[in-house]
C-alpha positions in Angstrom: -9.4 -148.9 57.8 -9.0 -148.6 53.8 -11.9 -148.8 51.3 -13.8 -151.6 48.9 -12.1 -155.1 49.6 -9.1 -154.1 51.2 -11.4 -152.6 54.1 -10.4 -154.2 57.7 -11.4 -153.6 61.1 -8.6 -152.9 63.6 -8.2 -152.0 67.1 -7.5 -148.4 68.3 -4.8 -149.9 70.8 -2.9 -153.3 71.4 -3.6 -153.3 74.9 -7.3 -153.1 74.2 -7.2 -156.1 71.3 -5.3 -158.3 74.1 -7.8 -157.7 76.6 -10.9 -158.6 73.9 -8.8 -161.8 72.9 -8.2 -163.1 76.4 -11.8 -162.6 77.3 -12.6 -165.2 74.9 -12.8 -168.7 76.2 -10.8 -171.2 74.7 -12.8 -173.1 72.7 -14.7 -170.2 71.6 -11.5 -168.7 70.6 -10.4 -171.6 68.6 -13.8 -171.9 66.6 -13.5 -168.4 65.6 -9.8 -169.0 64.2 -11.4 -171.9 62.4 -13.9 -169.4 60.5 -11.8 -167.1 60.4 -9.5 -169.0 58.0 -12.1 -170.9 56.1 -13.5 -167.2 55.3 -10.8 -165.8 54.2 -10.0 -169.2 52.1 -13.6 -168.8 50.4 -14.5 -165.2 50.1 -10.6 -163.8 50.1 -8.3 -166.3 48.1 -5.8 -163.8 47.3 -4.7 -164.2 50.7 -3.1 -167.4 50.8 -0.6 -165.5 48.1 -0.3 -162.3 49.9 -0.4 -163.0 53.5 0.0 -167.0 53.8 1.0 -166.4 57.2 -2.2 -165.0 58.2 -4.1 -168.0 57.2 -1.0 -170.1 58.5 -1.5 -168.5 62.1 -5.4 -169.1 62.2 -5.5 -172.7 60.9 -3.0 -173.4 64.0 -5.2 -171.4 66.9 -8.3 -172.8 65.2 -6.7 -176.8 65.2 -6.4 -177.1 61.3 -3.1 -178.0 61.7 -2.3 -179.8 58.2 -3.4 -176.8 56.7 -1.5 -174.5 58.5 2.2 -176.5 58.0 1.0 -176.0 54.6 0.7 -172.5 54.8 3.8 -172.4 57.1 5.3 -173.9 54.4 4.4 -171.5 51.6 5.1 -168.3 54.1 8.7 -169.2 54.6 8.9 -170.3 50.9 8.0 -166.5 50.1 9.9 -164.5 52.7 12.9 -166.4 51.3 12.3 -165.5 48.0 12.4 -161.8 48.9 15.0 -162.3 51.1 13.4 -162.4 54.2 15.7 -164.6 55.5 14.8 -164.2 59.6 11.4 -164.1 58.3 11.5 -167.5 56.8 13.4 -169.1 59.3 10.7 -168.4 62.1 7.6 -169.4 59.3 9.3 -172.8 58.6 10.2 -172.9 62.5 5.9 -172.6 63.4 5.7 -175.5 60.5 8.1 -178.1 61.8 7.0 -177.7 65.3 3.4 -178.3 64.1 4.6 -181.2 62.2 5.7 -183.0 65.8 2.3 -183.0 66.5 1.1 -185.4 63.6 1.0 -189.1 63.9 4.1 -190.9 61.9 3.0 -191.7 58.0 5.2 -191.6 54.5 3.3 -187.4 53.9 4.8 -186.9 57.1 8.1 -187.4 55.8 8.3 -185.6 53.0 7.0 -182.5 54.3 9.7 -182.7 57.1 12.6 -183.1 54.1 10.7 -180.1 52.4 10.7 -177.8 55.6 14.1 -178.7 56.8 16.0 -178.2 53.2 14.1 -174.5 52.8 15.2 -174.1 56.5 18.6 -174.8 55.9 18.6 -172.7 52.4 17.3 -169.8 54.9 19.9 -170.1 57.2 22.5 -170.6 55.2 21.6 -167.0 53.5 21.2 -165.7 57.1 24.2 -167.1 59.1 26.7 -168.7 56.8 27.1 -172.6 55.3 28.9 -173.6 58.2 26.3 -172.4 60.8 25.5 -175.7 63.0 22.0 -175.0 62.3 22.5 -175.4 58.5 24.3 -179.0 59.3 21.8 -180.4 61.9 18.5 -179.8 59.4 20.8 -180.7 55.8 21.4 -184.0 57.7 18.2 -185.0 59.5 16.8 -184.5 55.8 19.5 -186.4 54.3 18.3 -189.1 56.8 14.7 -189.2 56.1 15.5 -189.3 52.1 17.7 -192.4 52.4 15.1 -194.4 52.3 14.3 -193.0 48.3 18.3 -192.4 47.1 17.7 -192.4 43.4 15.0 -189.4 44.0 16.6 -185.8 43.2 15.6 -184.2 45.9 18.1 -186.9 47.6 21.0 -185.6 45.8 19.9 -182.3 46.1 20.0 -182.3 49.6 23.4 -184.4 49.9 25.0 -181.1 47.9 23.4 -179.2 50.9 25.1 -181.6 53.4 28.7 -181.4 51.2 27.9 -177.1 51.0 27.5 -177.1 54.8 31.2 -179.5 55.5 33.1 -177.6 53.5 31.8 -174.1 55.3 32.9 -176.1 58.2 36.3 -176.8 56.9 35.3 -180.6 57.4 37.5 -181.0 54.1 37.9 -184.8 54.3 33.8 -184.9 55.5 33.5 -183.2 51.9 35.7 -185.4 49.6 33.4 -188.4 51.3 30.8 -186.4 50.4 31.9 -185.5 47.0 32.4 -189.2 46.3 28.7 -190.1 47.0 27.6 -187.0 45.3 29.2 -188.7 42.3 28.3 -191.9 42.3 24.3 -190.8 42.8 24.7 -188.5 39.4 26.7 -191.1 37.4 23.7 -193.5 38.5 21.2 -190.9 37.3 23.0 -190.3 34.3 21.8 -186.6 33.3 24.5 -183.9 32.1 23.5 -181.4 35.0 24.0 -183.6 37.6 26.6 -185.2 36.8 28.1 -181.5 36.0 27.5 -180.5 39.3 29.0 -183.7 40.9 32.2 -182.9 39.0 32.5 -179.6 40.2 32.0 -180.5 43.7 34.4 -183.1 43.4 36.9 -180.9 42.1 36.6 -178.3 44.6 36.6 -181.1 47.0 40.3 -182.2 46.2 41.5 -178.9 45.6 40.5 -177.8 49.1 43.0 -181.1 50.4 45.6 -179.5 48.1 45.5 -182.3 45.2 45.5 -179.8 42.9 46.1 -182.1 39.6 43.4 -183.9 40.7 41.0 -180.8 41.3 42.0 -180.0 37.5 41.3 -182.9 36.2 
C-alpha cells in the first residue's frame, strides 16, 4: 500500500494477520517488536511524532518498557491536544500500567505525577471536573509531589485537586484548598501565581456565600 516512504505492507484480512501473529512463538514474537521499533526509531524518525503509539505499542511487546511509557506518554500528550480525549485516556492508561512494573526510584515518581496530571486533564475534558476518576489521579499526584512543595508542578497540581472539589461541590474541601493554594504562591512570590491563587480563593468563598469576602 501507498508509494516512496509512505509504502507499507498490510494484510488482505484481520483474521489472516491474527492467525500469522499467533503462529509466532513468544520469544520470537517479542524480538521482532524489539526491531521493529528500533527500525522505525533509526530509519523512520518521523514516527515517534506521527504515530508515537505505534512505537509505544512495540517497545511494550518487544520488553522496552521505559521506552514505551515514554512514548505512552507522548501519545496521550498528543491525542489530548487534538482533543482526543478517549484517545488519551487509554494511551496514558497503557503508560501507568507499564509504570507498575518498574522497580521504585525518584524517575519513577515523576513520570507517575506526569502521567496522572495529563490523565486527569483528559478526563476532566471527557467526563466533567467532578468525575471520581479526575479526584483519585489529581490526588495520588498531589501525594507523590509533597515531598518537592515549593516545585510548580506541586501547585499546579493542588489547583487540579481544588478544580476537581469544587466540581464535586466539596465547597468547604475547596476553601481548605484555596488556603494552601495561597500560601504556596505567596511563598513563590510571582504575580501569576499568586493571581491565580486569588482567584481561586475568591471563587472559593463566594461558593460558601461570603460574598464580601469573594470581592475582596
Amino acid at each position: 500500500q501507498g508509494r516512496g516512504s509512505e509504502e507499507a505492507y498490510v494484510f488482505k484480512h484481520a483474521l489472516l494477520r491474527d492467525a500469522a501473529y499467533a503462529s509466532v512463538l513468544k520469544g520470537e514474537r517479542k524480538r521482532l517488536h524489539a526491531r521493529i521499533a528500533e527500525a522505525l526509531e533509526e530509519k523512520r524518525p518521523e514516527t515517534a511524532i506521527r504515530e508515537p503509539e505505534l512505537l509505544a505499542n512495540h517497545c511494550a511487546l518487544g520488553g522496552l518498557v521505559e521506552r514505551a511509557i515514554v512514548y505512552w506518554h507522548r501519545a496521550g500528550e498528543r491525542a489530548r491536544a487534538r482533543s482526543a480525549n478517549s484517545e488519551a485516556i487509554g494511551h496514558l492508561t497503557h503508560g501507568l500500567e507499564l509504570l507498575e512494573t518498574l522497580p521504585d526510584d525518584p524517575s519513577k515518581v515523576d513520570r507517575e505525577i506526569d502521567l496522572r496530571t495529563s490523565l486527569a486533564l483528559a478526563m476532566t475534558a471527557l467526563h466533567g471536573a467532578g468525575a471520581p476518576e479526575v479526584k483519585e489521579n489529581y490526588v495520588r499526584a498531589r501525594l507523590l509531589s509533597e515531598t518537592d512543595r515549593e516545585s510548580p508542578q506541586h501547585l499546579t497540581i493542588m489547583m487540579g485537586c481544588w478544580t476537581s472539589s469544587i466540581g464535586r461541590s466539596e465547597v468547604y474541601e475547596a476553601q481548605e484548598l484555596s488556603r494552601q493554594i495561597l500560601k504556596l504562591a505567596e511563598d513563590r512570590g510571582e504575580t501569576a501565581y499568586l493571581s491565580e491563587a486569588k482567584r481561586i480563593s475568591g471563587m472559593s468563598v463566594f461558593y460558601a456565600g461570603q460574598f464580601e469576602s469573594a470581592r475582596e
